[in-house]
C-alpha positions as CSV (number, residue, x, y, z in Angstrom):
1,X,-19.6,-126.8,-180.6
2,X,-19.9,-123.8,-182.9
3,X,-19.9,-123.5,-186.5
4,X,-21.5,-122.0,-189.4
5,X,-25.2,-122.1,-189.7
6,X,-25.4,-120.3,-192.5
7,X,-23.6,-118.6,-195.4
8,X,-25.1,-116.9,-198.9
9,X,-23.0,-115.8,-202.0
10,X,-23.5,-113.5,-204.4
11,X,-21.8,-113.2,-207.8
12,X,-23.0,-110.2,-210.4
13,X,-24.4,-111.3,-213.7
14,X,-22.2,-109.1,-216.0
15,X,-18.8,-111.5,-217.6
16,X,-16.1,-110.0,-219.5
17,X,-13.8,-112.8,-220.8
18,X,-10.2,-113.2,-221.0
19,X,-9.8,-112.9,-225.0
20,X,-11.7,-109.6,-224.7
21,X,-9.6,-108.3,-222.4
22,X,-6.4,-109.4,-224.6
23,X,-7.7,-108.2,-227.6
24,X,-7.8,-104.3,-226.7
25,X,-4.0,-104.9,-225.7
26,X,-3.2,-107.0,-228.4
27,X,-2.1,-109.5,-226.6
28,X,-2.5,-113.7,-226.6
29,X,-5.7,-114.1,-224.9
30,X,-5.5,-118.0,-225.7
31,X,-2.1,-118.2,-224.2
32,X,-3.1,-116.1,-221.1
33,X,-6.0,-117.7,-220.3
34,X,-4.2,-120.9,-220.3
35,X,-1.2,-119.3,-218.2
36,X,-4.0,-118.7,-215.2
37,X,-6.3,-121.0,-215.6
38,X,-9.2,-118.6,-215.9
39,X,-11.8,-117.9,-218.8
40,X,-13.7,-115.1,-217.9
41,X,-14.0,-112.7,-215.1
42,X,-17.5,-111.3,-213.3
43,X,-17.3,-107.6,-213.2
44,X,-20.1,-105.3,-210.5
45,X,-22.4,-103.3,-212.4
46,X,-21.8,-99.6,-212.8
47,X,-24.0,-99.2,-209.2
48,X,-22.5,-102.3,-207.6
49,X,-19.6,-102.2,-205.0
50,X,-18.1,-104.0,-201.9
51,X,-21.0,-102.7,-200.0
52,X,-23.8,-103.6,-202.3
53,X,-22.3,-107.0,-203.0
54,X,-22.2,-107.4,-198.9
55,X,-25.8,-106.6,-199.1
56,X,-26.6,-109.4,-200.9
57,X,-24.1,-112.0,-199.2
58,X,-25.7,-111.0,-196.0
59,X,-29.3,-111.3,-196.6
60,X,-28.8,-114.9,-198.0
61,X,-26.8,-116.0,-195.4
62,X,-29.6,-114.6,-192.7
63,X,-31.9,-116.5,-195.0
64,X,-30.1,-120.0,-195.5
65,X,-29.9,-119.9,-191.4
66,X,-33.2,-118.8,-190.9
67,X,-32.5,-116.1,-187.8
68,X,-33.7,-112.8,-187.3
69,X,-30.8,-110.3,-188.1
70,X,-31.9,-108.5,-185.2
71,X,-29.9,-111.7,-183.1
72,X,-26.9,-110.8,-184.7
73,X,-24.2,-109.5,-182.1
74,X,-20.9,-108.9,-184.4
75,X,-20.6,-107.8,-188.1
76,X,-17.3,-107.4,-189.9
77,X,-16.6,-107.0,-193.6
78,X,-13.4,-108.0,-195.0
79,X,-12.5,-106.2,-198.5
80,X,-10.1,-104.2,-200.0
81,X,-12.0,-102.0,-201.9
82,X,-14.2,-100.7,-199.3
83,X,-16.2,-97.7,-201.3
84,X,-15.6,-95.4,-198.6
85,X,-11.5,-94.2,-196.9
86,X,-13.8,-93.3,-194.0
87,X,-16.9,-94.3,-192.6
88,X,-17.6,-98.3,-192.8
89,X,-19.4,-100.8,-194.8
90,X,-20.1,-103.2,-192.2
91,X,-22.5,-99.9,-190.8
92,X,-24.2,-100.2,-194.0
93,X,-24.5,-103.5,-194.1
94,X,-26.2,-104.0,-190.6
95,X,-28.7,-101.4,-191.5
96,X,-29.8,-102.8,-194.4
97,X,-30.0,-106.4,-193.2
98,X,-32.1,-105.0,-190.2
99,X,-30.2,-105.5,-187.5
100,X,-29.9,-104.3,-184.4
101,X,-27.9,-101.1,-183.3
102,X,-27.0,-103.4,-180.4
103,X,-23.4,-104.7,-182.1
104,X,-20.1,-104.3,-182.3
105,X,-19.4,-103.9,-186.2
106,X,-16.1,-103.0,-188.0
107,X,-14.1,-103.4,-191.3
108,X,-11.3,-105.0,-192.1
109,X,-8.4,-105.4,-194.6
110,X,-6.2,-107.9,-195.3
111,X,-5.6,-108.5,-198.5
112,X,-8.0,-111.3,-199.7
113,X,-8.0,-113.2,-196.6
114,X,-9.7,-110.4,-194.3
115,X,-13.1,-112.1,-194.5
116,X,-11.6,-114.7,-192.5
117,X,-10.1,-113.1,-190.6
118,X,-13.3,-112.0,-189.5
119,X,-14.7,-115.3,-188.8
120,X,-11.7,-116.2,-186.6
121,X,-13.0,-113.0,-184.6
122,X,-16.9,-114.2,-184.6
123,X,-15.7,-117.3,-183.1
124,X,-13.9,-115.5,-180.3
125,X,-16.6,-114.1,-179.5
126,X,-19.6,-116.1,-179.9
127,X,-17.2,-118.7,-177.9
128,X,-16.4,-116.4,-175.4
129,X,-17.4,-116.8,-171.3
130,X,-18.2,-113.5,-170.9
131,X,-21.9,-113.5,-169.4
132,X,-24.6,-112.3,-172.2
133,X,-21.8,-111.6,-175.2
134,X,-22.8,-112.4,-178.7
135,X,-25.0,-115.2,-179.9
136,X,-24.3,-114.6,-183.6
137,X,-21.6,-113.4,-185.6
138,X,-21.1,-112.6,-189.3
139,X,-18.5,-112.2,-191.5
140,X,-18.6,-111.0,-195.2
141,X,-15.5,-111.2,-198.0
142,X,-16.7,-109.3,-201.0
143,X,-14.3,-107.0,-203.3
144,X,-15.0,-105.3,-206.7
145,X,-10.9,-106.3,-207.2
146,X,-8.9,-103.2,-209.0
147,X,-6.4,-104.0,-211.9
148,X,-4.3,-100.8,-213.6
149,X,-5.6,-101.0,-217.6
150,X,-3.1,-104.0,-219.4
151,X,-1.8,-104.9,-216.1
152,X,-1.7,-109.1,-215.3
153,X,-4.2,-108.0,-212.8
154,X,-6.7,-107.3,-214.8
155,X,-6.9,-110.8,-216.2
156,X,-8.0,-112.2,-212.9
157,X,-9.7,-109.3,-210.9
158,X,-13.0,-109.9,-210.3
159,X,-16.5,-108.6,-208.5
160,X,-18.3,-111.0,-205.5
161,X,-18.7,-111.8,-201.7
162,X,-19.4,-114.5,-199.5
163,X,-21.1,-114.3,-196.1
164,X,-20.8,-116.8,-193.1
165,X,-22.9,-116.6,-190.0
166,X,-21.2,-118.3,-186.9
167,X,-23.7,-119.7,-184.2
168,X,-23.0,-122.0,-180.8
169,X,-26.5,-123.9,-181.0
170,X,-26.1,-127.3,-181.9
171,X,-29.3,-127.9,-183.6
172,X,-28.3,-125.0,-185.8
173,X,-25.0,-125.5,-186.6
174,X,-24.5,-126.8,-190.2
175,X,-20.5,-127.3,-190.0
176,X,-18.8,-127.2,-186.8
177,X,-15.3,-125.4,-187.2
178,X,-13.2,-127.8,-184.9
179,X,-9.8,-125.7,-185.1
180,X,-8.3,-122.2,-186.7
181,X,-4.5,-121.5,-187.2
182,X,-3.0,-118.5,-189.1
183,X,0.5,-117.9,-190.3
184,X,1.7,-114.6,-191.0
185,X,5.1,-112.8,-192.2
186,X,6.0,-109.1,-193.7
187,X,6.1,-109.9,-197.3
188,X,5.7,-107.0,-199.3
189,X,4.6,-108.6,-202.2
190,X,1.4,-106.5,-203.4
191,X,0.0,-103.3,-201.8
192,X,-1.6,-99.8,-202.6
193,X,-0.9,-96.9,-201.0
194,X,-3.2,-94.1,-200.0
195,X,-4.9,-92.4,-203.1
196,X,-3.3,-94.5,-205.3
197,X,-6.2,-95.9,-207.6
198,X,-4.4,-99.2,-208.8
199,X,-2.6,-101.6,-206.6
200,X,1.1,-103.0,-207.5
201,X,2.6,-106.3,-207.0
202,X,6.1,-107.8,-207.4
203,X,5.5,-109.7,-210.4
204,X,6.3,-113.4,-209.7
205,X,7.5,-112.4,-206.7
206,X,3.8,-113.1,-205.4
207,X,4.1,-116.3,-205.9
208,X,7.1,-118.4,-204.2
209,X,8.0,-116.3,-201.3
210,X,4.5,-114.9,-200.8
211,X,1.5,-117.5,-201.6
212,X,3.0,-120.7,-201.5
213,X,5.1,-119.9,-198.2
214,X,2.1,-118.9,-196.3
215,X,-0.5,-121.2,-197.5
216,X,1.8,-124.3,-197.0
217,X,3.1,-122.5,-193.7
218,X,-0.6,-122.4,-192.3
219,X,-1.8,-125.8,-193.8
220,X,0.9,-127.8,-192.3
221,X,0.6,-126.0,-188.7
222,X,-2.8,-127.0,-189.2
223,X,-2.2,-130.4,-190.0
224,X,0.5,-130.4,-187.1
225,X,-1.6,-129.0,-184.3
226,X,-4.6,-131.2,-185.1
227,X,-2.5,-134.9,-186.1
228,X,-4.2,-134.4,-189.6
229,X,-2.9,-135.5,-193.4
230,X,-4.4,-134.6,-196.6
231,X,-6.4,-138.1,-196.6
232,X,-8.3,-137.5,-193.9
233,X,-10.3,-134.9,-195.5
234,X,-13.3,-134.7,-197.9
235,X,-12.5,-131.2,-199.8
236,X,-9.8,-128.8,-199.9
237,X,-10.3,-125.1,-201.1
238,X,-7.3,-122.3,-201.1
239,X,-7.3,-118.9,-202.4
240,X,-7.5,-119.0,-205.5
241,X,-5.3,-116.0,-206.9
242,X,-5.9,-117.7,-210.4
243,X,-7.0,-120.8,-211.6
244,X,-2.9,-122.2,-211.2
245,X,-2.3,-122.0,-208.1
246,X,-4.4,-123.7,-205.7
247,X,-4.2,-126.7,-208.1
248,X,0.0,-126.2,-207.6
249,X,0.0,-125.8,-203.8
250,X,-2.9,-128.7,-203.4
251,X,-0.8,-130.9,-205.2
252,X,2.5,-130.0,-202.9
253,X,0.8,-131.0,-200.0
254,X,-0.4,-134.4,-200.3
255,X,-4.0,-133.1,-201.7
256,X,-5.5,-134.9,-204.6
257,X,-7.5,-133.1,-207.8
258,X,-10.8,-135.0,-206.6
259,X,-10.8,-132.8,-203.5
260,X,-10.3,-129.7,-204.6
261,X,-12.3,-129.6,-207.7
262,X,-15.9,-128.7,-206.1
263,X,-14.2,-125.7,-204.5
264,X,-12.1,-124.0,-207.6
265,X,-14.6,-121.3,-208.6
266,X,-11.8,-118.9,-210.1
267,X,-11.8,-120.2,-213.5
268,X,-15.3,-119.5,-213.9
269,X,-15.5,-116.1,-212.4
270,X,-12.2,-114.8,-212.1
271,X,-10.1,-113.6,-208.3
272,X,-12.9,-112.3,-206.1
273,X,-10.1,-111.4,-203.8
274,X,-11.6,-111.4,-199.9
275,X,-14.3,-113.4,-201.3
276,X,-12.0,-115.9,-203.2
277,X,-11.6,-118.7,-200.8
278,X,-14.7,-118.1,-199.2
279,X,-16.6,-118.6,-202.2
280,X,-14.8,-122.0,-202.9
281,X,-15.7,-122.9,-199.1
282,X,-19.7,-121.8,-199.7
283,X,-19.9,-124.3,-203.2
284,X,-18.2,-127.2,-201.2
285,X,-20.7,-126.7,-198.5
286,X,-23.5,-126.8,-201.7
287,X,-22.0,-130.3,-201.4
288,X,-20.8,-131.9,-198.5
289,X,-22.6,-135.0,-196.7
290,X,-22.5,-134.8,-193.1
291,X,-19.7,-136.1,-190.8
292,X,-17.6,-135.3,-194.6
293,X,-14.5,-133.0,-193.7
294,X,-12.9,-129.7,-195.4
295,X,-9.8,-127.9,-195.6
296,X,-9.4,-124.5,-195.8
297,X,-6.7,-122.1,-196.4
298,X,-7.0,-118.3,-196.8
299,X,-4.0,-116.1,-198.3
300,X,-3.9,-112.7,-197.8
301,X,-0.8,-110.4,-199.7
302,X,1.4,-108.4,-196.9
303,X,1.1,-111.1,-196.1
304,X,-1.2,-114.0,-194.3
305,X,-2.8,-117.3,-194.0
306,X,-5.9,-118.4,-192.1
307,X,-6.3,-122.2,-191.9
308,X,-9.6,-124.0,-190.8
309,X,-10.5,-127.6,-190.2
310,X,-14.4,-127.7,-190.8
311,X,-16.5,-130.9,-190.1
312,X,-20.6,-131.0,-191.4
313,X,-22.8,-131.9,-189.6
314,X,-26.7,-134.0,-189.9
315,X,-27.9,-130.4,-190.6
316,X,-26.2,-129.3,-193.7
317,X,-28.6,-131.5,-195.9
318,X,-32.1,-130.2,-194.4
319,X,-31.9,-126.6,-196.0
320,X,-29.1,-125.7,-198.2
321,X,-29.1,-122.2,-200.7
322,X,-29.0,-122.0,-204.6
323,X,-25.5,-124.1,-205.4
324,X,-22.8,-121.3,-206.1
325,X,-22.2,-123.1,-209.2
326,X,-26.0,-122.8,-210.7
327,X,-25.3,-118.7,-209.9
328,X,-22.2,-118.9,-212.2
329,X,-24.9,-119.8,-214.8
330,X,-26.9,-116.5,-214.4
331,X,-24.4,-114.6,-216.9
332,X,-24.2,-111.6,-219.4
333,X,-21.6,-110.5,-221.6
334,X,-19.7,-107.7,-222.1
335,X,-17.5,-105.8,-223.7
336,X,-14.1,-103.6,-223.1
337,X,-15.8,-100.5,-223.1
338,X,-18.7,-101.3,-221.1
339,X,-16.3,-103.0,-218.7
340,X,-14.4,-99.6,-218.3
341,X,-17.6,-98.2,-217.6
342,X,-19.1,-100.4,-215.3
343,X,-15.6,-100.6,-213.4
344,X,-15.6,-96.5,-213.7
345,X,-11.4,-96.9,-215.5
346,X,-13.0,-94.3,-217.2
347,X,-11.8,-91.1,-215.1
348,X,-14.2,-88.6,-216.5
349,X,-17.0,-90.3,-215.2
């Protein structure tokens, strides 16, 4: 068996909502915030980015599984706002959680689903044959999501991360991940190119041929390879580009609003991007009763889809972290101009 035996989240304080953001572009921030399905937006400090929100995933996941870092064979961090063009986060990351210089450690990007990506990797490895390979492997999603000044994307683009650890032992293991499957296509439907500050994205053109196509793509191989419907799960969390869409594509497959509920964080907190779906995964696993099922789909623009079939086990009730949702609670508002500080749209600083 191997699984997750621990994951930690991690969500900064600072809020900027919707209306705010609608009102320095005179815009309908009632009508917008309905359009998405998203009321407010977390936003990184001024000295917060995808490495410092990694940070913070990291150490609570080594906490919630109660390991030493040191243990911890593989480390990959999955953003797409990376602070540095070269020299990694994951580096930065292992050093400050304390682990050991004896890893493998690299970043990744994907879109929003290269977090996942990177547990598909850790459980390559940690289930490999290879004599004395890895015992643990982690994986971090955490972005501090860009959005050009008035663009869409700045209604949804949001600051978090969420970090899993993937283990083999079975007295440690608090949700076996019984399969993986990933659908993936060249659909150029967001990107940014080198030096470019802001990414761009082909309008509604991200939706039907891009997210929908891959998510239903990968849930239904899914479903396919393991002889699995919508019933027979528990929970069900997507990416959550905006508060819409996973409720859209839930709904085209088969999935009902109970399921899906405990894992929609995005109207709350806005897109954390590589964190997005992980996030969603980490509150339903606040939640879930052992031998209870989940469903989980990734979405990553260029474009991707990373589905999982994940089963808890007896061990998920004997230690489980501060709920994602009570962290949501631990808020600060904020206005435009602090926002454009914080988030640094102010070019002269």
């Amino acid at each position: 068996m191997i699984g997750i035996v621990g994951y930690g989240a991690y969500v900064p304080k600072y809020r900027i909502t919707i209306e705010e953001i609608a009102r320095v572009w005179q815009k309908d921030g009632k009508a917008i915030s309905k359009g998405l399905n998203v009321k407010e937006k977390a936003v990184g400090s001024l000295d917060e980015d995808a490495a410092t929100i990694a940070v913070e995933a990291a150490r609570k996941a080594v906490s919630h599984a109660g390991i030493e870092a040191k243990n911890i064979g593989a480390l990959y961090v999955g953003s797409e706002s990376h602070p540095y063009a070269v020299k990694p986060t994951a580096s930065i990351v292992a050093d400050a959680i304390g682990a050991s210089p004896d890893l493998t450690a690299a970043d990744l990007e994907f879109a929003c689903k290269a977090g996942t990506a990177g547990i598909q990797m850790c459980l390559g490895l940690v289930g490999s044959e290879m004599p004395k390979w890895i015992e643990y492997g982690m994986s971090i999603g955490a972005d501090t999501a860009q959005g050009r000044p008035g663009d869409a994307l700045e209604f949804t683009a949001a600051s978090g991360g969420a970090a899993y650890i993937i283990g083999k032992k079975n007295e440690e293991i608090i949700a076996e991940i019984e399969d993986t499957y990933s659908f993936t296509t060249d659909t150029p439907d967001f990107w940014r190119r080198p030096h470019a500050e802001f990414p761009r994205h082909a309008g509604r053109f991200t939706g039907e041929p891009a997210y929908f196509k891959h998510s239903i793509g990968a849930a239904k191989g899914m479903m396919e390879r393991t002889g699995t419907k919508p019933s027979d799960f528990d929970y069900a969390v997507f990416h959550q580009p905006n508060g819409k869409f996973p409720i859209r594509v839930a709904k085209m497959l088969g999935f009902e609003k109970e399921q899906i509920e405990q894992g929609l964080t995005t109207p709350h907190i806005g897109n954390t991007y590589s964190a997005s779906m992980m996030l969603g995964l980490a509150s339903v696993l606040d939640k879930a009763k052992a031998g209870e099922r989940i469903f989980a789909v990734s979405y990553g623009s260029g474009a991707g889809s990373d589905a999982f079939v994940i089963k808890a086990t007896k061990n998920i009730e004997k230690n489980r972290p501060k709920p994602v949702f009570e962290l949501f609670k631990e808020k600060e508002y904020i206005d435009y101009a602090t926002y454009a500080k914080f988030r640094k749209k102010l070019k002269s600083l």
